[in-house]
C-alpha positions in Angstrom: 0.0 0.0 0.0 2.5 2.5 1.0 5.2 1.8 -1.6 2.2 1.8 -4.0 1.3 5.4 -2.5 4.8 6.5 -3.1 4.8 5.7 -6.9 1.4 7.6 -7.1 2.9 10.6 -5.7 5.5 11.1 -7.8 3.7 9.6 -11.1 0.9 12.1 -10.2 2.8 15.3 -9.2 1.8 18.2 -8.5 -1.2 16.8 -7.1 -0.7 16.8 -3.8 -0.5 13.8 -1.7 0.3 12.7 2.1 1.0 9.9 3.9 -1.2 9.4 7.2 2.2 10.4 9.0 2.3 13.2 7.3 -1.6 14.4 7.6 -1.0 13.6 11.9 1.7 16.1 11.9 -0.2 19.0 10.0 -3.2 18.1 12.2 -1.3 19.0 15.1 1.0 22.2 13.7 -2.4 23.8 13.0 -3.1 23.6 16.3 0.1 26.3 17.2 0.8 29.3 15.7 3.7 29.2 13.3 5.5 31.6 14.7 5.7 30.1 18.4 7.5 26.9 16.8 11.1 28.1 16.6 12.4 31.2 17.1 15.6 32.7 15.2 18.6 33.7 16.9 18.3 37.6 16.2 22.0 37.8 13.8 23.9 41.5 14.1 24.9 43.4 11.6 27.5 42.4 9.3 28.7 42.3 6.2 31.3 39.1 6.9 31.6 37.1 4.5 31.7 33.5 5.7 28.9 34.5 8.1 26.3 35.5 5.0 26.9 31.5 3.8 26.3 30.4 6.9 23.1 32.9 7.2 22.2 32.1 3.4 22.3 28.3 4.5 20.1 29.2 7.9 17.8 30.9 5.9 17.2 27.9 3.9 17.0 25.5 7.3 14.1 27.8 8.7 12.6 28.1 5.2 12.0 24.1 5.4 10.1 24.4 9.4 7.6 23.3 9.7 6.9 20.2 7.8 10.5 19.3 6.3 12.7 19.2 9.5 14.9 16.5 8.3 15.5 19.1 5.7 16.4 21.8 8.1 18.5 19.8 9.4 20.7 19.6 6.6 20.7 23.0 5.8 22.0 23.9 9.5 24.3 20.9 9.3 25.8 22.9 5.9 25.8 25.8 7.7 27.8 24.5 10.8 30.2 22.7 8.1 30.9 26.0 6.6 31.7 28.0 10.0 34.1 25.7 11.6 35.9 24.6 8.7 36.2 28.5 7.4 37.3 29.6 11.0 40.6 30.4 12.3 41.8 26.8 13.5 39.5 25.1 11.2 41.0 22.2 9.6 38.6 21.3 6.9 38.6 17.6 7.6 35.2 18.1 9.6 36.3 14.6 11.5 39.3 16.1 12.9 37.3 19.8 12.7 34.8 18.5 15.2 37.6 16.5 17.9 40.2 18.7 17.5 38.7 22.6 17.0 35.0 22.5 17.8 34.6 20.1 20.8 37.5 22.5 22.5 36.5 25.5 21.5 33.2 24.8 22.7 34.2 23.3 25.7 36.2 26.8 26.6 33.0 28.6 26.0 31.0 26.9 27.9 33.6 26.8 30.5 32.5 30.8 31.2 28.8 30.8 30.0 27.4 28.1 32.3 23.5 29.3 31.2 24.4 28.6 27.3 25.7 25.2 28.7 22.7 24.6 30.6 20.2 25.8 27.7 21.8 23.3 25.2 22.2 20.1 27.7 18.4 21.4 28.6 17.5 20.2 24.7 19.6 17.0 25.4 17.9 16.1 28.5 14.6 15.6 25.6 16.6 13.3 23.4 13.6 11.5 21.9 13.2 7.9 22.3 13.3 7.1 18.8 16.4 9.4 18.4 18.2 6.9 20.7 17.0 3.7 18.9 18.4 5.6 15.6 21.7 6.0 17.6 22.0 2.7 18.9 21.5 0.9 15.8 24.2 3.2 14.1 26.5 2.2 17.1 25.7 -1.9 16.7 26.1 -1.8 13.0 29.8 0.1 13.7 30.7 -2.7 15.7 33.0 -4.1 16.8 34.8 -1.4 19.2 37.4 -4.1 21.1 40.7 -4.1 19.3 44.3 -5.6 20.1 47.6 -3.9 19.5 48.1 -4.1 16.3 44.9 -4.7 14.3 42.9 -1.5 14.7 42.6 -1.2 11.1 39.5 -3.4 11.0 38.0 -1.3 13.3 34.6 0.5 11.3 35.2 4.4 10.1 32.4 5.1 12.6 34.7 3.0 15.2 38.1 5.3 14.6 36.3 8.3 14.2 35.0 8.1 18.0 37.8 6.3 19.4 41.1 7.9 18.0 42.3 11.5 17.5 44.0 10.7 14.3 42.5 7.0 13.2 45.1 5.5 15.1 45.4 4.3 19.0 45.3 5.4 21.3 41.8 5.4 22.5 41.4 9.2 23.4 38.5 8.6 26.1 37.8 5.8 28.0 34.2 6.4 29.2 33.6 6.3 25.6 35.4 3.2 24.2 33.5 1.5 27.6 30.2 2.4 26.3 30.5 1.6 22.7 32.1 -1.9 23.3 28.7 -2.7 25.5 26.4 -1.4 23.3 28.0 -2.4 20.0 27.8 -6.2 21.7 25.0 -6.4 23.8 21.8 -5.7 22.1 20.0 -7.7 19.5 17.8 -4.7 17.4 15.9 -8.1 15.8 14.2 -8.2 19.4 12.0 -5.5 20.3 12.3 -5.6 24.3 16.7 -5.2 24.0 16.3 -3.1 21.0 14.3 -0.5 23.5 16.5 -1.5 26.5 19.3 -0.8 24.6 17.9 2.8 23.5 16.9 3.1 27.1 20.4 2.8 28.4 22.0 5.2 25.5 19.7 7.8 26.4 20.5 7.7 30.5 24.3 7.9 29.2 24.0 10.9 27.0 21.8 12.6 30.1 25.0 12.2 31.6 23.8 9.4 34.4 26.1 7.3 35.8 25.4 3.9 34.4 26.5 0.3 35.2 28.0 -1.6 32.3 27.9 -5.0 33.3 31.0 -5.1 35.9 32.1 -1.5 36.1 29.9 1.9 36.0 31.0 5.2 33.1 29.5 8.5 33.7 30.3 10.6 31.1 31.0 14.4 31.6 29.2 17.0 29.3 32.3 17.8 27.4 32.2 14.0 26.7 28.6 14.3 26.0 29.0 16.9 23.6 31.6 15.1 21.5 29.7 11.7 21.6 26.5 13.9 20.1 28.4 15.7 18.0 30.6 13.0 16.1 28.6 10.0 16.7 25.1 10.9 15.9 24.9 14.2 14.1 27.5 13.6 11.9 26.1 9.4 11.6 22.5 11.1 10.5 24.0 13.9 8.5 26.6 10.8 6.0 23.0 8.4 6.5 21.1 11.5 4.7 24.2 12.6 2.6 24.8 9.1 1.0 21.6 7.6 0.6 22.1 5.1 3.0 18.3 5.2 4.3 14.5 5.9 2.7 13.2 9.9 3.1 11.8 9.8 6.7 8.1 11.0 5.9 7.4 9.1 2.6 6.7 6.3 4.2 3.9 4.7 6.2 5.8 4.1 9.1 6.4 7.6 9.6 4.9 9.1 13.0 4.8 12.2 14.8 7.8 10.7 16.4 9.5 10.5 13.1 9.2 14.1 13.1 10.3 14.7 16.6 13.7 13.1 15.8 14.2 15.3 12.8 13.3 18.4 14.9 15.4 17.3 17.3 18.6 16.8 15.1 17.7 20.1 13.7 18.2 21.6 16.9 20.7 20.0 17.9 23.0 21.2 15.2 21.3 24.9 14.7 22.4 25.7 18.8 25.8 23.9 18.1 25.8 26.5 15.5 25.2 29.5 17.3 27.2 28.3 20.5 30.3 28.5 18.4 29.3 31.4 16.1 29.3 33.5 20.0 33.3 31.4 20.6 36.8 33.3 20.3 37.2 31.3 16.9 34.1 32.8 15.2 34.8 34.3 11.8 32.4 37.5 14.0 32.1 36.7 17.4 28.7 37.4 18.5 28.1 39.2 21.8 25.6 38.5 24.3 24.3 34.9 25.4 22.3 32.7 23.4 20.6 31.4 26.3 17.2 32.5 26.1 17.1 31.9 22.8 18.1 27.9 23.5 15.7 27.8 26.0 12.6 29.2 24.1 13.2 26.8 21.0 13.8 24.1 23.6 10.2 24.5 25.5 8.9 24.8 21.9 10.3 22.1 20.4 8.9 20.1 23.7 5.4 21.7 23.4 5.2 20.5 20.1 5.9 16.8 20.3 5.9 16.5 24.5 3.9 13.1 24.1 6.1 11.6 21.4 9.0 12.2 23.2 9.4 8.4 24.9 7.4 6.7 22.3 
C-alpha cells in the first residue's frame, strides 16, 4: 500500500499527496501558531563574508520548518560545516574539525557561560526515544569497538572516528570506548524488548547518568557528551542522509509524529551547536551577548510541540 502510494505521488505530481504520518503532523501544527515553533537567533549586523553563507544556508533551514525538518537539518548541518571549517583553526577535515577545534572551542565557551551550557544540555535532556533507537542501531552496526595492539585497522570508520584522535590508538576517552564496546555487543535490534532497553540505556548515558556496564559503571562528563553527540550521531545522521544510505523519513507509512520529533530534534541539535560557536573566540564574527534564552525558548517549543512523542 504504502510503496504503491509513493509511486502515485511522484507519477501524479503536483497533485498533492500525504502519507497518514504526514496528515497527523499537519493536524497538530495547526493547532500552534507558526511563529511560536522556533524562534531565530536575532543575527547583528554584518557584512562578513563567511557568516552570509552560513546565514544564506540558515535561511534555507528555517525556510523548510515546519513540515521538512529532516530538511532543516541539513541546511544547518551545511551551515555549521561551513563556519568551523572557514574559522581560524579550522582544519577542513570536519572529523578532525569536530575533535580537535570544535569540541574544544566549545568546551572553553561553555567553560565561562554556564547558562548557554545549561540551555543546550536542557535540549539534550529531551533526546527523543526514537532518536536513541536511531543512535543505537548506528552504534551496533559500527561494531566491533574491542581491538588488540596491532589490528585497529579493521576497526569500522564510525569506530576510529569516536575512538582515536587521528585514526590511530590510542583510544582518546575511556568512558567512551567503555560504552561503545557494551552497546556495540549487547543488544539484538531483531528483538523488540533489548532493541528499546538498549535505547533506554544510550539515552540515560547521553543525560549524563552514571550507568553500570555489566561489571564496572561510566558516567560521562558534558564535554564527553558533547563530542559523543556531535561526532557520533549528528555527523552518523548527516553521512545516512548525505549518502543515501536510508528511505526519506516522511514518505513512508511508518512515519509518525515521532518521526518528526527526531528530525526536529537533530535540527536543533545542530542549529544551537551553530550559534554556541558562532558567539566562541574562533568565530569568523564573534557574536556578543548569550544565546541562552534563545536555547531555551526553541527548547520548550520544540517540547510543546511533540511532548507526548518524546518516549514513544
Amino acid at each position: 500500500m504504502a510503496k504503491q502510494k509513493r509511486i502515485d505521488h511522484f507519477n501524479l505530481w503536483p497533485i498533492a499527496q500525504e502519507f497518514p504520518g504526514e496528515s497527523d503532523f499537519r493536524e497538530r501544527v495547526s493547532k500552534f501558531s507558526i511563529a511560536d515553533l522556533f524562534f531565530p537567533y536575532q543575527i547583528p549586523q554584518t557584512t562578513n563574508q563567511h557568516l552570509h553563507i552560513v546565514i544564506s544556508y540558515l535561511l534555507d533551514a528555517v525556510d523548510s520548518l515546519p513540515y521538512r525538518p529532516d530538511h532543516a537539518f541539513d541546511w544547518a548541518w551545511r551551515a555549521f560545516e561551513y563556519l568551523t571549517s572557514n574559522s581560524s583553526g579550522g582544519i577542513g577535515n570536519i572529523t578532525d574539525t569536530i575533535r580537535n577545534f570544535v569540541s574544544p572551542e566549545i568546551d572553553l565557551y561553555f567553560s565561562f557561560n554556564n547558562q548557554a551550557e545549561n540551555a543546550f544540555f536542557d535540549l539534550v535532556e529531551n533526546i527523543p526515544f526514537q532518536t536513541c533507537e536511531y543512535w543505537l542501531k548506528r552504534i551496533v552496526a559500527a561494531a566491533p569497538y574491542n581491538f588488540s595492539p596491532g589490528n585497529h585497522k579493521v576497526l569500522s570508520s564510525y569506530a576510529k572516528r569516536l575512538l582515536f584522535a587521528n585514526g590511530q590508538p590510542p583510544v582518546t576517552t575511556p568512558a567512551i570506548h567503555a560504552v561503545l564496546c557494551h552497546l556495540g555487543s549487547n543488544f539484538n535490534l531483531s528483538d523488540t524488548t533489548q532493541r528499546r532497553n538498549g535505547a533506554s540505556l544510550l539515552r540515560r548515558i547521553i543525560r549524563a547518568e552514571s550507568v553500570s556496564l555489566g561489571t564496572s559503571s561510566v558516567q560521562l562528563t558534558r564535554s564527553e557528551v558533547f563530542f559523543f553527540l556531535l561526532s557520533g550521531l549528528g555527523y552518523a545522521f548527516r553521512n545516512d542522509r548525505a549518502h543515501a544510505k536510508s528511505i526519506a523519513p516522511f514518505r513512508s507509512s511508518s512515519a509518525k509524529i515521532k518521526t518528526y520529533a527526531h528530525c526536529w530534534f537533530m535540527f536543533l541539535l545542530i542549529y544551537e551547536a551553530t550559534f554556541v560557536f558562532l558567539h566562541s573566540a574562533r568565530s569568523p564574527q564573534v557574536f556578543t551577548g548569550c544565546p541562552a534564552q534563545n536555547f531555551m525558548n526553541n527548547n520548550h517549543a520544540y517540547a510543546k510541540l511533540f511532548a507526548d512523542h518524546l518516549n514513544a
